[in-house]
N, C-alpha and C positions, 0 to 999 in steps of 0.2 A: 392156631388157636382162634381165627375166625371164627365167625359164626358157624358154618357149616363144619368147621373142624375144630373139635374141642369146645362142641357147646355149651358143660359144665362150665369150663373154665372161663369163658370169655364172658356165661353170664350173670355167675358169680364175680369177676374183680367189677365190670361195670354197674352191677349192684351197688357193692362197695366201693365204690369210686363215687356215684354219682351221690349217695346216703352221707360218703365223708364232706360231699364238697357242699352240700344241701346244709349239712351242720357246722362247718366252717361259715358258709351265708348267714347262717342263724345266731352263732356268734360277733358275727362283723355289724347284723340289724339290730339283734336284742339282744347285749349281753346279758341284761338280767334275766333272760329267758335259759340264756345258756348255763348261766349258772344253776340256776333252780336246776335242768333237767339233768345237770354233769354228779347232782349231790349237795353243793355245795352252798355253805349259810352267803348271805347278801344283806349284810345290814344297810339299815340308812344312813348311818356315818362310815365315814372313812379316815381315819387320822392322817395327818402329813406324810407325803412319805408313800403311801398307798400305790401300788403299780398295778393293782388287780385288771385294771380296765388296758392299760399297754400289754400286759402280757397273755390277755385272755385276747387280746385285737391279733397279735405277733402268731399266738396259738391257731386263733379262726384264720388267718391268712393263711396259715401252714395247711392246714385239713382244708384248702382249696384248691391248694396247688398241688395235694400227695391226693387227692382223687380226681385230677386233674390226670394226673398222672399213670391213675391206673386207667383210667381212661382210652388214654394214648398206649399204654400198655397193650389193654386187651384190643384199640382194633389194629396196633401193627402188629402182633400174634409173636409179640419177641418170644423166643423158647425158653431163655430163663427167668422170663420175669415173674411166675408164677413162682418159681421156688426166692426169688430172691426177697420177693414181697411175705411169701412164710418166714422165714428166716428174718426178715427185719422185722415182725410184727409179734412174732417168738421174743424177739430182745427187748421189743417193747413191752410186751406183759410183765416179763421178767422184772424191768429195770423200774415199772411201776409198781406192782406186787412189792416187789422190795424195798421203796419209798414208802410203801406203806405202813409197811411190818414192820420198819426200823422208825418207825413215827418221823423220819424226816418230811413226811407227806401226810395230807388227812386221807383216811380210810374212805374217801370219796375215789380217791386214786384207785381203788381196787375194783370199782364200776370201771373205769376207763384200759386196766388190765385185761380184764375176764371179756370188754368188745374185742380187743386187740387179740389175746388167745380163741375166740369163736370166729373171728376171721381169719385166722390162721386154718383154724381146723374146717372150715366151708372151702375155703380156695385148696388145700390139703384132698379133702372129701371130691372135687368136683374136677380134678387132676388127677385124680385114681379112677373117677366114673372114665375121663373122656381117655384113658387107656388101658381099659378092659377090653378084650375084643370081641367083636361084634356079631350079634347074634347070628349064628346058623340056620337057614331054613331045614325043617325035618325030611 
C-alpha cells in the first residue's frame, strides 16, 4: 500500500489521517473554534459541574493520536489496515447516528456520523481503485 503500490489507498487514509490530526490540533488550541465548526451551541456561561472543555480536550487528543495512526498505517502498508479502519469507522457512524436518533446525543452528532461513514466509503472507494487490474496496452 505504499505509495507506488496502492496509491488510492495510501492517499486517501494519509488524507484522513493528517485532516483528523489537523482537527484534534484545532480542538486542543481553540475549543470554541471546535465547537462552532462540530455544530455545536457554546454559550458564555457554564454551570458547575460543566466538563465540556475536559472532554472536548480527551476527544481532540483522541483525533491526534487515531490520525497519527493512520498515518503510520498507510506508510508501513499493513494489509489489513484499510479494512479494519472501514469497519471501525462503520461502527462509528453507526453508534453516533444512533446517539442521535435516540436524542441521547444532540443532532450535531449526526455531522460527525455522516464524516465517519464518508471516510469509510473514500478508503472503501480507493481500495477497490488500487485492485482493479491494470490497464492493457492495445
Amino acid at each position: 500500500m505504499r505509495a507506488g503500490n496502492g496509491r488510492a489507498t495510501f492517499w486517501t487514509l494519509t488524507t484522513l489521517g493528517a485532516l483528523g490530526g489537523a482537527l484534534g490540533g484545532l480542538g486542543v488550541v481553540s475549543p470554541e473554534r471546535q465547537l462552532r465548526l462540530s455544530g455545536f451551541e457554546n454559550p458564555t456561561r457554564r454551570g458547575p459541574g460543566d466538563q465540556t472543555s475536559a472532554v472536548l480536550g480527551s476527544s481532540s487528543f483522541a483525533a491526534i493520536g487515531e490520525g497519527g495512526a493512520y498515518l503510520v498505517g498507510a506508510a508501513k502498508g499493513w494489509p489489513g489496515f484499510p479494512a479494519y479502519v472501514m469497519a471501525r469507522r462503520l461502527l462509528m457512524a453507526g453508534g453516533l447516528a444512533g446517539l442521535a436518533a435516540t436524542g441521547r446525543a444532540p443532532r450535531a452528532f449526526l455531522n460527525a456520523a455522516a464524516w465517519e461513514a464518508l471516510g469509510a466509503l473514500a478508503i472503501g472507494a480507493a481500495s477497490w481503485l488500487d485492485r482493479r487490474p491494470a490497464e492493457r496496452p492495445a
